[in-house]
C-alpha positions as a Markdown table, in Angstrom:
| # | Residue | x | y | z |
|---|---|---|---|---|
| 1 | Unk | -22.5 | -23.6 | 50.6 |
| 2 | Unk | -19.9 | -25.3 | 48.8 |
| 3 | Unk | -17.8 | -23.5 | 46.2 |
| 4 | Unk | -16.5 | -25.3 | 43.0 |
| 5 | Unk | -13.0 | -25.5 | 44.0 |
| 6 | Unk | -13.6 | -27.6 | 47.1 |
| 7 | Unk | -15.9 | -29.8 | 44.8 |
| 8 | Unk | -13.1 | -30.5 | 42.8 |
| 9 | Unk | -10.3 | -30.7 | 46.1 |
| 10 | Unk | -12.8 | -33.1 | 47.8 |
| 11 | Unk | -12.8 | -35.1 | 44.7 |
| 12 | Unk | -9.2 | -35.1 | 44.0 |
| 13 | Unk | -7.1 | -34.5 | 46.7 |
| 14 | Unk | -4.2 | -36.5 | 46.9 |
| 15 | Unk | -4.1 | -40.1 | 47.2 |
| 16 | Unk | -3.4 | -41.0 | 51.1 |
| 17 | Unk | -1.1 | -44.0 | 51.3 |
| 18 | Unk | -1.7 | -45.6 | 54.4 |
| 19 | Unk | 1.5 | -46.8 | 56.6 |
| 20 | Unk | 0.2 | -50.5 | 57.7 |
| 21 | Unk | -2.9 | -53.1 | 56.8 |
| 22 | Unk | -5.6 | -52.4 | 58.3 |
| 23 | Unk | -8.9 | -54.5 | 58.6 |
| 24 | Unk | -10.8 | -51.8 | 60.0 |
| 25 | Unk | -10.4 | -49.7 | 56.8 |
| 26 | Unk | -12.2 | -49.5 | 53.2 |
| 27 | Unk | -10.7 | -51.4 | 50.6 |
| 28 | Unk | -9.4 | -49.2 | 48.5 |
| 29 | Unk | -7.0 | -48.1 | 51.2 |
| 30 | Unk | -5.4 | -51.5 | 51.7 |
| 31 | Unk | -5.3 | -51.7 | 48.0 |
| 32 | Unk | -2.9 | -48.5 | 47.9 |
| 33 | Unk | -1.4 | -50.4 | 51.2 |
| 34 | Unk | -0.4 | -53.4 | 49.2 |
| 35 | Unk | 0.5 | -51.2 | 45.8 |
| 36 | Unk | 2.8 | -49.3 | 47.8 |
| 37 | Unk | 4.3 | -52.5 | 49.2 |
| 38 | Unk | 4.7 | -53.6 | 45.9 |
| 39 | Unk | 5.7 | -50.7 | 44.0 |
| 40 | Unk | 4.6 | -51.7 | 40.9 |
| 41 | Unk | 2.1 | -55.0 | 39.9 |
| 42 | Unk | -0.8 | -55.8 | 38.2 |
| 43 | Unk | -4.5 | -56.0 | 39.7 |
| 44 | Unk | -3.6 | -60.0 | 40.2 |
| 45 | Unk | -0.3 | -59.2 | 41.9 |
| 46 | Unk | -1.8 | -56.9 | 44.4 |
| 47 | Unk | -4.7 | -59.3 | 45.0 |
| 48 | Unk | -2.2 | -61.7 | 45.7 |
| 49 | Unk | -0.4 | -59.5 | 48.7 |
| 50 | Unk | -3.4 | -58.9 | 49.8 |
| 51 | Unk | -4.4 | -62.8 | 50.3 |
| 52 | Unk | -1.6 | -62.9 | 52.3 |
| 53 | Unk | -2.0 | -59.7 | 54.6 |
| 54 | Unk | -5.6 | -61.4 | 55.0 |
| 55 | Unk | -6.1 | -64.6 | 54.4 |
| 56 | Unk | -9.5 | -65.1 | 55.8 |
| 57 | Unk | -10.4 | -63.5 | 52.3 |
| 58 | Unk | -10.6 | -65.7 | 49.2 |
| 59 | Unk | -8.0 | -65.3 | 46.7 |
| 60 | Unk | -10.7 | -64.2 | 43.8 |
| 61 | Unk | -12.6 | -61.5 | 46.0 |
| 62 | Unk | -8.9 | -60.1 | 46.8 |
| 63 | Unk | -7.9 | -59.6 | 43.0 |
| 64 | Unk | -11.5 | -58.4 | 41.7 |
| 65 | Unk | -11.4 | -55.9 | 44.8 |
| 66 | Unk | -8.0 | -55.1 | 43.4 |
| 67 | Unk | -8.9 | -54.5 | 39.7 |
| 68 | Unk | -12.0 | -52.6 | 40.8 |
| 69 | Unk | -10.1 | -50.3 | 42.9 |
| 70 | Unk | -6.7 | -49.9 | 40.8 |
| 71 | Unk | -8.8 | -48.9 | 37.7 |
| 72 | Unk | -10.9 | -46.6 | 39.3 |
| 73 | Unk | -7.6 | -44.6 | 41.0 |
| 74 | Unk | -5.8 | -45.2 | 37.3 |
| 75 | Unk | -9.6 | -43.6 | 35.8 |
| 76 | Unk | -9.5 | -40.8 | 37.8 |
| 77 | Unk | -5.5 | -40.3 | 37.2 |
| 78 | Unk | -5.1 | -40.7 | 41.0 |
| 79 | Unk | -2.3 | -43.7 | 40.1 |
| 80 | Unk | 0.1 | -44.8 | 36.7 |
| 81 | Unk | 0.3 | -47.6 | 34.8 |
| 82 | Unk | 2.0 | -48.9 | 31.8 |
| 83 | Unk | 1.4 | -51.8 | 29.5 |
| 84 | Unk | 3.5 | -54.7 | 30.1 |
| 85 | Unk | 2.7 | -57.9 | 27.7 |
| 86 | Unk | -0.7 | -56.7 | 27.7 |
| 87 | Unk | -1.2 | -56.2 | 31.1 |
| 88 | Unk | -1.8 | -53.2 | 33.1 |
| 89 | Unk | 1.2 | -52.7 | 35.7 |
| 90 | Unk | 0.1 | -49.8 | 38.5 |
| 91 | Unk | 2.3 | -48.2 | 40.2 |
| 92 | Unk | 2.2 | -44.8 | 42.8 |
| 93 | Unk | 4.3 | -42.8 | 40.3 |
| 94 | Unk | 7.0 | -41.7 | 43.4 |
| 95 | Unk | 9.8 | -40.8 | 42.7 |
| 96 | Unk | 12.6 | -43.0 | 43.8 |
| 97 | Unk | 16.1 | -41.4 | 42.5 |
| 98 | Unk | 17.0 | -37.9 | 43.4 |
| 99 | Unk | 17.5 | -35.5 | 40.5 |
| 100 | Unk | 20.5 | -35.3 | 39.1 |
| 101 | Unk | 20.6 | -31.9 | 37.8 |
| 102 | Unk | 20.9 | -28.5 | 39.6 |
| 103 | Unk | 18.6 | -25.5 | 39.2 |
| 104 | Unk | 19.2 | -22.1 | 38.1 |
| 105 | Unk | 20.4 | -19.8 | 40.7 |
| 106 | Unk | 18.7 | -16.1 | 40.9 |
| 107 | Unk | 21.7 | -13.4 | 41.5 |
């Protein structure tokens, strides 16, 4: 039997970014794929990476599978975005610079 916790782990673990464009995979994971690639775009901006890591895919099934996807990571706070000219810009929320500042030592 399954106890609440791994309920909730199963349904929000981590986002997995995967390492290269794969065909074989779901959708959603060449969506992160082309976000990461990207690191920050709107739905029609990662459609559009996508259309050219497969072209063999129309342009217009490429961005709605983006928009689908993205909002549904950004709905379940699996992904950020911010409001650029009234357009949703995703991005993976990594952190790119290095802190700056030191920590507290314990003596």
């Amino acid at each position: 039997m399954k106890t609440p916790d791994q309920d909730f782990l199963s349904e929000y673990k981590p986002l997995h970014v995967p390492h290269e464009y794969d065909t074989n995979t779901c959708t959603q994971n060449n969506v992160v794929y082309a976000l990461a690639q990207l690191k920050e775009a709107t739905a029609d901006e990662v459609g559009i990476k996508l259309s050219l890591l497969a072209p063999e895919i129309s342009l217009v099934t490429h961005q709605k599978n983006a928009e689908d996807v993205l909002n549904y990571l950004f709905n379940k706070g699996l992904i950020k975005a911010i409001n650029k000219n009234g357009q949703l810009n995703y991005n993976l929320s990594k952190i790119e610079t290095a802190n700056s500042g030191k920590a507290d030592e314990l003596l």
